[in-house]
TIPAKOL-16117 format. One record per atom (N, C-alpha, C): residue in one letter; x, y, z; chain; atom name. Coordinates in Angstrom, 1 decimal. Example, Ala and Ser with C-alpha at 12.3 -4.5 7.8 and 13.67 -1.06 7.14 Angstrom:
// residues 2
a:13.2:-5.7:7.8:A:N $
a:12.3:-4.5:7.8:A:CA $
a:13.2:-3.3:7.8:A:C $
s:12.8:-2.2:7.1:A:N $
s:13.7:-1.1:7.1:A:CA $
s:12.9:0.0:7.9:A:C $
***
This chain:
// residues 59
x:143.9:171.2:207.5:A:N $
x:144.6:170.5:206.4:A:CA $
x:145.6:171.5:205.7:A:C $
x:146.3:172.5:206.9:A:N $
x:147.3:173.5:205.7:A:CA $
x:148.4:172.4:205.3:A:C $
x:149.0:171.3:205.8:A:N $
x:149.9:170.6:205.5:A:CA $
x:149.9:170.3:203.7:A:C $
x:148.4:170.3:203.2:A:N $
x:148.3:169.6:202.0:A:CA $
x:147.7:170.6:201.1:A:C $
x:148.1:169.4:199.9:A:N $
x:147.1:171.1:199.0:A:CA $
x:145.7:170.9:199.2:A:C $
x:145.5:172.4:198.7:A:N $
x:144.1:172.7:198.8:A:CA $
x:143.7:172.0:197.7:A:C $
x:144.0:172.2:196.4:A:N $
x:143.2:171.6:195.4:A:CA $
x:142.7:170.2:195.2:A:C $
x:141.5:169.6:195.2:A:N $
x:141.5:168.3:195.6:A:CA $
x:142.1:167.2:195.0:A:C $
x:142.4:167.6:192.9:A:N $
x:142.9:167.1:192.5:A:CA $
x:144.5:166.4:192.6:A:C $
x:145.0:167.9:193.2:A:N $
x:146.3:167.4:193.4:A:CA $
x:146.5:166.8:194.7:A:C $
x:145.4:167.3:195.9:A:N $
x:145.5:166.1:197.5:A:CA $
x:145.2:164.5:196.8:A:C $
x:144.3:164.4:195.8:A:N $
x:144.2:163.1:196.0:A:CA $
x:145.5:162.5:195.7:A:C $
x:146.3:163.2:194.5:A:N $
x:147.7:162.8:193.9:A:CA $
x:148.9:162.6:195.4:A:C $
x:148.8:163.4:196.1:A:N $
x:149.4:163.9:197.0:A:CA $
x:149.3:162.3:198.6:A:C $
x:148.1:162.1:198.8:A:N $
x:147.7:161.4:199.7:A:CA $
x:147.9:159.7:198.8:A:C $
x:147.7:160.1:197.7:A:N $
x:147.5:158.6:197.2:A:CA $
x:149.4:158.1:197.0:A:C $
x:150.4:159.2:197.1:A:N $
x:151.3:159.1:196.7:A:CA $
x:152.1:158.7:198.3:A:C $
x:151.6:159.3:199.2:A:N $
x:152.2:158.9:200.5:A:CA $
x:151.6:157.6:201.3:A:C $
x:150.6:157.3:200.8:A:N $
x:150.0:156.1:201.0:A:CA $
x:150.1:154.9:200.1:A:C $
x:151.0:154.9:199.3:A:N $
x:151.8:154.1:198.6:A:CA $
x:153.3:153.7:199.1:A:C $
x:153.8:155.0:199.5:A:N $
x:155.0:155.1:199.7:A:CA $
x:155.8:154.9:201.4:A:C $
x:154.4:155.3:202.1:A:N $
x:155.1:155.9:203.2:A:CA $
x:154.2:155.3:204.4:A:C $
x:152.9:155.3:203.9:A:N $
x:151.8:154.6:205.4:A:CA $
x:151.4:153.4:204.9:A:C $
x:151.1:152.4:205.7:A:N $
x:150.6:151.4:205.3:A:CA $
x:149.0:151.2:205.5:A:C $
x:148.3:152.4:206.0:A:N $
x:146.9:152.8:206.0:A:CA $
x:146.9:154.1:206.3:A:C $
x:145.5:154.4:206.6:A:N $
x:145.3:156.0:206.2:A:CA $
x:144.8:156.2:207.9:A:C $
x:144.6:155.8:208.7:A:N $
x:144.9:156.0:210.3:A:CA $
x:146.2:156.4:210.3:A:C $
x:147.2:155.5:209.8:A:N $
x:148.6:156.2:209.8:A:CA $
x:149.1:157.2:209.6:A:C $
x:148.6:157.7:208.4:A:N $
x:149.0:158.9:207.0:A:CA $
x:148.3:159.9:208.7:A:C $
x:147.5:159.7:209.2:A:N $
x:146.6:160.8:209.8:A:CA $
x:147.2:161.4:211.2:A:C $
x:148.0:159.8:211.7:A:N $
x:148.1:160.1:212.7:A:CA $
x:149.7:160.7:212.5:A:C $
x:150.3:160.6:211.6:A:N $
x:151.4:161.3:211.8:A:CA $
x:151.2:162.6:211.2:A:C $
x:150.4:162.9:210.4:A:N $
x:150.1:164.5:209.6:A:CA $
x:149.1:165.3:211.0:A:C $
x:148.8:164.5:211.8:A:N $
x:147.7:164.7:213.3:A:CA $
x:146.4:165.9:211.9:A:C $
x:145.7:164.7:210.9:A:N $
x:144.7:165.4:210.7:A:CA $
x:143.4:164.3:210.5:A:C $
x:142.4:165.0:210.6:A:N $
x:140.9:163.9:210.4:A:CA $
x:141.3:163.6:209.2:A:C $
x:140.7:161.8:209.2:A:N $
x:140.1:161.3:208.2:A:CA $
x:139.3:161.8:207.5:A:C $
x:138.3:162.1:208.1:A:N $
x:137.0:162.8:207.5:A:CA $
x:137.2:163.9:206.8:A:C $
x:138.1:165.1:207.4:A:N $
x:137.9:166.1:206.4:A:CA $
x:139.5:166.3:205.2:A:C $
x:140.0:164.5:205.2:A:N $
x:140.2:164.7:203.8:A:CA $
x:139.4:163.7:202.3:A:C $
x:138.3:163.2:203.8:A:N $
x:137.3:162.1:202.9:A:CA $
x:136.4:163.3:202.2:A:C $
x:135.8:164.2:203.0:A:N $
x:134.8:165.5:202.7:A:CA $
x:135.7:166.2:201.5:A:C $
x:137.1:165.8:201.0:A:N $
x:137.6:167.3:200.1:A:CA $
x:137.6:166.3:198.7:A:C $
x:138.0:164.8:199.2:A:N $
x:137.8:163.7:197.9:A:CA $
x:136.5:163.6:197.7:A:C $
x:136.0:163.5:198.1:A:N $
x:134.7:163.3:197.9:A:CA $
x:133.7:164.6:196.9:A:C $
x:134.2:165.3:196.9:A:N $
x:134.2:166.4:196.1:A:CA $
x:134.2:166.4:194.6:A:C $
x:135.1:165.3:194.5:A:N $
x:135.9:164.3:193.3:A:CA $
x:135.2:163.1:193.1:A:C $
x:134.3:163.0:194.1:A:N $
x:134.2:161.2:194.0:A:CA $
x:135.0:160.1:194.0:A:C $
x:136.1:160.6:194.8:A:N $
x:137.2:159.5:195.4:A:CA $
x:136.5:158.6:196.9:A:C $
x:136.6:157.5:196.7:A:N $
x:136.5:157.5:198.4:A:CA $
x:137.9:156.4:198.7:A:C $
x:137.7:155.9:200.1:A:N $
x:139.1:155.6:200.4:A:CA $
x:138.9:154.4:199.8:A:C $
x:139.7:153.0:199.8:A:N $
x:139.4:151.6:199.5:A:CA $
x:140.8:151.0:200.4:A:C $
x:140.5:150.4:201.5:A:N $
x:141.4:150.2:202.7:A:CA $
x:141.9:149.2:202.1:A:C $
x:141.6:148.3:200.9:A:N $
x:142.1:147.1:200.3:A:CA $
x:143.4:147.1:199.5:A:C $
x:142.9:147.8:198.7:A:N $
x:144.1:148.9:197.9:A:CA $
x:145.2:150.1:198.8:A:C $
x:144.1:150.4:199.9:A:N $
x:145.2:151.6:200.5:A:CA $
x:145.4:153.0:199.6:A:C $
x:144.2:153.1:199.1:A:N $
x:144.3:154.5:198.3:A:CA $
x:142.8:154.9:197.8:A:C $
x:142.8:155.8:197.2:A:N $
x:141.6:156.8:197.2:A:CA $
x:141.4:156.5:195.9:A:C $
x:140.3:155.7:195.3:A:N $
x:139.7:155.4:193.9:A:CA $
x:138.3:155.7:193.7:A:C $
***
């Protein structure tokens, strides 16, 4: 995950801002950044974000 920040507060800002803007789900956001789901679910989750595919963003 060097593409993103480290800090989780500002990845969730960060992912929640290009998944608004830019992917229309987070398969997408992944497959073009080529990173797991999982270990940016494992850094929100840290936060108690998880994803919500309904919304399309991390709440």
């Amino acid at each position: 995950m060097t593409k993103f920040p480290k800090d989780p507060v500002m990845l969730l800002s960060y992912i929640n801002t290009q998944l608004r803007d830019f992917y229309p789900s987070m398969d997408e956001l992944c497959k073009a950044f080529d990173v797991k789901k999982e270990d940016i679910d494992a850094k929100l989750d840290m936060i108690d974000y998880q994803y919500d595919p309904e919304r399309n963003q991390y709440v």
